[in-house]
C-alpha positions as CSV (number, residue, x, y, z in Angstrom):
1,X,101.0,49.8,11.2
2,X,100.4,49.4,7.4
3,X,103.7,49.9,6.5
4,X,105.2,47.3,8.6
5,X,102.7,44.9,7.6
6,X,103.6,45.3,3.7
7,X,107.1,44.9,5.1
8,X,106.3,41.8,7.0
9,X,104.6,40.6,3.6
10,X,107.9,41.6,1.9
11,X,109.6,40.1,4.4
12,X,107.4,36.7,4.0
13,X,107.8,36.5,0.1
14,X,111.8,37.4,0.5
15,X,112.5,34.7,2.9
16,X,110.5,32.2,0.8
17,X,112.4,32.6,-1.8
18,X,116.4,33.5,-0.5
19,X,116.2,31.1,2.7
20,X,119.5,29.8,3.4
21,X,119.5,26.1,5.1
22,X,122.2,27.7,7.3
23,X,119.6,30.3,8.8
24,X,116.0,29.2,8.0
25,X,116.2,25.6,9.5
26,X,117.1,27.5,13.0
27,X,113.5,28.6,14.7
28,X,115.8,30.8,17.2
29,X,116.8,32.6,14.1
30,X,113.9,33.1,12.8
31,X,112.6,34.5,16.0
32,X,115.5,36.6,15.9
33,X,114.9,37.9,12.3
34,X,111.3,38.6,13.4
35,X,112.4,40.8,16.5
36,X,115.0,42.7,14.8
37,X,112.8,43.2,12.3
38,X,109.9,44.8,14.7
39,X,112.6,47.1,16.1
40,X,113.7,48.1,12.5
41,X,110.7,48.3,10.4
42,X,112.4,50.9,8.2
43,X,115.3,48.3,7.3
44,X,114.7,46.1,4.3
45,X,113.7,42.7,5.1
46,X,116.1,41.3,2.6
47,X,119.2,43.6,4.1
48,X,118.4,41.7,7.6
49,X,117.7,38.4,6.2
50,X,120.9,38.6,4.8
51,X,122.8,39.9,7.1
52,X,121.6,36.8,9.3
53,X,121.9,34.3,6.9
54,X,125.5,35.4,6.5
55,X,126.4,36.0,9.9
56,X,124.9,32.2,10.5
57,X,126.9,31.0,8.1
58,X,129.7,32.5,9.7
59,X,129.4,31.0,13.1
60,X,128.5,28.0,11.6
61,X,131.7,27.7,10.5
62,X,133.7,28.1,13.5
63,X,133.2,31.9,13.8
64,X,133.0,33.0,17.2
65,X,129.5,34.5,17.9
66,X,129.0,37.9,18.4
67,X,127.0,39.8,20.8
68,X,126.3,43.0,18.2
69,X,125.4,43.2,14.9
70,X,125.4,46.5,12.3
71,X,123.7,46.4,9.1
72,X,124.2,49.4,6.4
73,X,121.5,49.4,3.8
74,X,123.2,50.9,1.0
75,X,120.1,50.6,-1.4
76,X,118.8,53.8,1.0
77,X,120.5,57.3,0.1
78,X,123.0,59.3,2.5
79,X,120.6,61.3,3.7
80,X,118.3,58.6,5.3
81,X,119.5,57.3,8.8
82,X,120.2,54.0,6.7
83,X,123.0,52.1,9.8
84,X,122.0,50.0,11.9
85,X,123.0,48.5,15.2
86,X,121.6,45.6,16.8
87,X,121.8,43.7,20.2
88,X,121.8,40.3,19.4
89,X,121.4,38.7,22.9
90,X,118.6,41.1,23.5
91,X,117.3,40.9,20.0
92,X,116.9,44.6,20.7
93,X,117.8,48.1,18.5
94,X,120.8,49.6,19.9
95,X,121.3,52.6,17.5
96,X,120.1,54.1,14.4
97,X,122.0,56.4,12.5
98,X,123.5,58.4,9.6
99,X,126.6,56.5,7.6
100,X,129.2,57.9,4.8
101,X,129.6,55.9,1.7
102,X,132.9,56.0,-0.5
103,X,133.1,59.1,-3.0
104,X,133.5,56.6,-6.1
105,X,130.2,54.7,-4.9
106,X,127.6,57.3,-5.6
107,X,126.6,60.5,-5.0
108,X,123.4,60.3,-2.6
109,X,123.1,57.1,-3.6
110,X,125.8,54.4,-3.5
111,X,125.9,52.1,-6.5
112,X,129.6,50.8,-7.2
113,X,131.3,49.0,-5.1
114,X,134.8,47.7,-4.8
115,X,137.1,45.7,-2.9
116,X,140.4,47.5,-4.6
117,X,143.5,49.5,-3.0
118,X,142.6,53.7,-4.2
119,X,138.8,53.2,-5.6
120,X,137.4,55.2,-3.2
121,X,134.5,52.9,-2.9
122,X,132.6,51.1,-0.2
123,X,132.4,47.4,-0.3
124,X,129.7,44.9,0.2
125,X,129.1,41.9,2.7
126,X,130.2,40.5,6.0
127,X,133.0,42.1,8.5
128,X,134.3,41.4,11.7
129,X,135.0,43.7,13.9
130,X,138.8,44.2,15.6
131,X,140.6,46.6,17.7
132,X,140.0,50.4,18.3
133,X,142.6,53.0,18.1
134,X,143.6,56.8,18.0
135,X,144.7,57.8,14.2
136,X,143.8,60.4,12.1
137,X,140.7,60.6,12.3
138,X,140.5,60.4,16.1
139,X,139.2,57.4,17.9
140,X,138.3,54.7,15.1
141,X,137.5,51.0,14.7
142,X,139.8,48.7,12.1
143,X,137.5,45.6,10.9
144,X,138.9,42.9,8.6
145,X,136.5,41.4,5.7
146,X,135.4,38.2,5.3
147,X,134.0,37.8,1.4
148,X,137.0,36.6,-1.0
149,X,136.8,39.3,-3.5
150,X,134.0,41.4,-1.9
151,X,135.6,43.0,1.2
152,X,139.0,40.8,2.1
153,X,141.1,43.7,1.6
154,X,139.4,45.6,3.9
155,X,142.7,46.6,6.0
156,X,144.8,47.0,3.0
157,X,142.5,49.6,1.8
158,X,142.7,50.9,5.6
159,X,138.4,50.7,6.0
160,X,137.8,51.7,9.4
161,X,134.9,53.1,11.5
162,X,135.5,56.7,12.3
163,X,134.2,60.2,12.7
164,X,133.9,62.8,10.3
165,X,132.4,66.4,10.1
166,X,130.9,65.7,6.6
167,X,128.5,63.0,7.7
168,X,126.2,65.8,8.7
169,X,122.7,65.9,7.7
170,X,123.2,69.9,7.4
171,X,124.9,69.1,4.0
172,X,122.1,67.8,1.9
173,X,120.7,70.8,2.1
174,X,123.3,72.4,0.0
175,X,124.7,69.5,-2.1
176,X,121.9,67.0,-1.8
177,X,123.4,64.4,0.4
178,X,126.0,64.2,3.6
179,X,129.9,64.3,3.0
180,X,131.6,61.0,1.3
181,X,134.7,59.0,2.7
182,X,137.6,57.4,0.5
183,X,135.5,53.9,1.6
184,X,135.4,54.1,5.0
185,X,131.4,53.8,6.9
186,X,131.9,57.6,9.0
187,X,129.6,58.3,11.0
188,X,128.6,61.2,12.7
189,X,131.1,62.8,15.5
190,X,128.4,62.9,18.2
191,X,128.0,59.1,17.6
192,X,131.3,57.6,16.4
193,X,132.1,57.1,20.2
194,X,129.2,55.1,21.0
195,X,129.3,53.2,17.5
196,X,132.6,52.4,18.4
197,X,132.6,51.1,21.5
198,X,129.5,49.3,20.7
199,X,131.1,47.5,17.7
200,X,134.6,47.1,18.8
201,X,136.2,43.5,19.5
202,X,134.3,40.9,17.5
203,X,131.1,42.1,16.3
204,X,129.5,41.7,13.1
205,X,128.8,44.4,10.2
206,X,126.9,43.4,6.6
207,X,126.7,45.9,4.2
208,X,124.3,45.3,1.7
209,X,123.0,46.1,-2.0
210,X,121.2,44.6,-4.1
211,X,124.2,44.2,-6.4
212,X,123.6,40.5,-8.5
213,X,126.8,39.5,-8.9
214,X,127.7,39.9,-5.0
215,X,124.3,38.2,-4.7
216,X,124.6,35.2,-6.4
217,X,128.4,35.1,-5.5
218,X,129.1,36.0,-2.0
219,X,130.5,33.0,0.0
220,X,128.7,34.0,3.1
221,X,125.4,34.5,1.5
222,X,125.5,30.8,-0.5
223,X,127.1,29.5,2.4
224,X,130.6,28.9,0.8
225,X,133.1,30.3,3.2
226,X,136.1,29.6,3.2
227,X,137.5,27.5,6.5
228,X,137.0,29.7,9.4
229,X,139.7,29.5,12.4
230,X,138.5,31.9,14.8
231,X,138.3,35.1,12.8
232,X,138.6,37.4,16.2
233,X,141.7,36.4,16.0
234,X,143.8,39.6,17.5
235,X,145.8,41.4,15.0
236,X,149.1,43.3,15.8
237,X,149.6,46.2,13.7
C-alpha cells in the first residue's frame, strides 16, 4: 500500500507538471489514467500518462479509437516484466509480461533508441497496430509508427511483434538479462499468441523513455501530429 501511494504522489506531481490539454481537460481520462494506474502500480505514472496523452492526441485527430492499449516501460531492465497490456473499455489489466529490446539499445537496460533501417535498436512513442501473419518467426503482428522521426519507419525496419526463445527470464541468470532482438518487442513463446491476438487490428502501443529530445519533441506527446486519416487503414503487403 505504501508503495502505490508514493506512486500516486508521483503520479500527482507528474501530471501537474506534463498535462496535456488534449488528455487532462477530459475527466473520463483521468478516470481512466487512475484505473489503469491501480491495476499497474508497478508501471511508472509518467510512462501511462504518456501513453494516454498520446494516444488522446491521436484520436483527437481522427484516429480511430482503440479497444487495447500496450505500454513498454523501457526505463525498467529486461529482466523486469516491464510490457503492458491494457483493456481500455474495461479500464482493466489484460497482461503483464516480459519484452526484448533491440541489441544496439542496451544491454539489460535499453538506452539508445533509433528509428533507422540496420541499427538494431528499439524506437520510442506511439504505434498502431495492423495485421498478423505467419513469417519467420512464426505467428507475428506488423504495426506502423506514428512519430515523424521517432518510429515512422517502423515497417521498413520490419518491427513486428513476435516470439522468440531468448526472451526467457532463464537467461539473466547466465548473462544478466533475457535475449535481444534486431528492434523488434519479442515476447515470450508461451505468450506471443495471446499478445498477439490481443493487440492485432488497430490497437495502440507507446514505448516509452525518458529520452529529452523524444520528450520535448514527439508530435503525439505536444500534440503536434501530423493530419490523421484513419491510420487503421489496411495495408497490403
Amino acid at each position: 500500500m505504501l508503495t502505490f501511494l508514493r506512486r500516486r504522489c508521483l503520479a500527482a506531481i507528474t501530471l501537474g507538471a506534463m498535462c496535456s490539454p488534449a488528455f487532462a481537460a477530459d475527466t473520463h481520462n483521468q478516470a481512466l489514467y487512475n484505473s489503469l494506474a491501480h491495476a499497474a502500480p508497478e508501471l511508472n505514472p509518467q510512462a501511462l500518462h504518456s501513453a494516454l496523452s498520446a494516444m488522446q492526441c491521436a484520436v483527437n485527430s481522427g484516429a480511430r479509437q482503440a479497444e487495447r492499449l500496450a505500454v513498454i516501460d523501457y526505463s525498467q531492465p529486461s529482466t523486469a516484466r516491464r510490457l503492458w497490456i491494457f483493456d481500455l473499455r474495461k479500464k482493466s489489466l489484460v497482461l503483464r509480461d516480459l519484452v526484448a529490446h533491440g541489441q544496439k539499445s542496451g544491454e539489460n537496460f535499453a538506452t539508445q533508441f533509433s528509428n533507422r533501417v540496420g541499427s538494431y535498436q528499439s524506437s520510442l512513442g506511439l504505434f498502431r497496430t495492423q495485421e498478423s501473419y505467419q513469417g519467420s518467426h512464426g505467428y507475428s503482428l506488423r504495426m506502423d509508427g506514428l512519430e515523424p522521426g521517432f518510429n515512422d519507419r517502423a515497417r521498413d525496419r520490419d518491427i513486428v511483434i513476435h516470439a522468440a526463445d531468448y526472451v526467457n527470464p532463464l537467461w539473466s541468470e547466465r548473462q544478466g538479462r533475457i535475449g535481444r532482438s534486431q528492434g523488434c518487442p519479442a515476447v515470450r513463446p508461451q505468450v506471443a499468441r495471446q499478445v498477439i491476438d490481443k493487440l492485432k487490428d488497430g490497437q495502440f502501443m507507446f514505448s516509452w523513455y525518458p529520452d529529452q529530445r523524444w520528450l520535448k519533441t514527439s508530435a503525439y506527446l505536444n500534440c503536434r501530429p501530423h493530419p490523421v486519416t484513419d491510420i487503421l487503414t489496411a495495408h497490403n503487403d
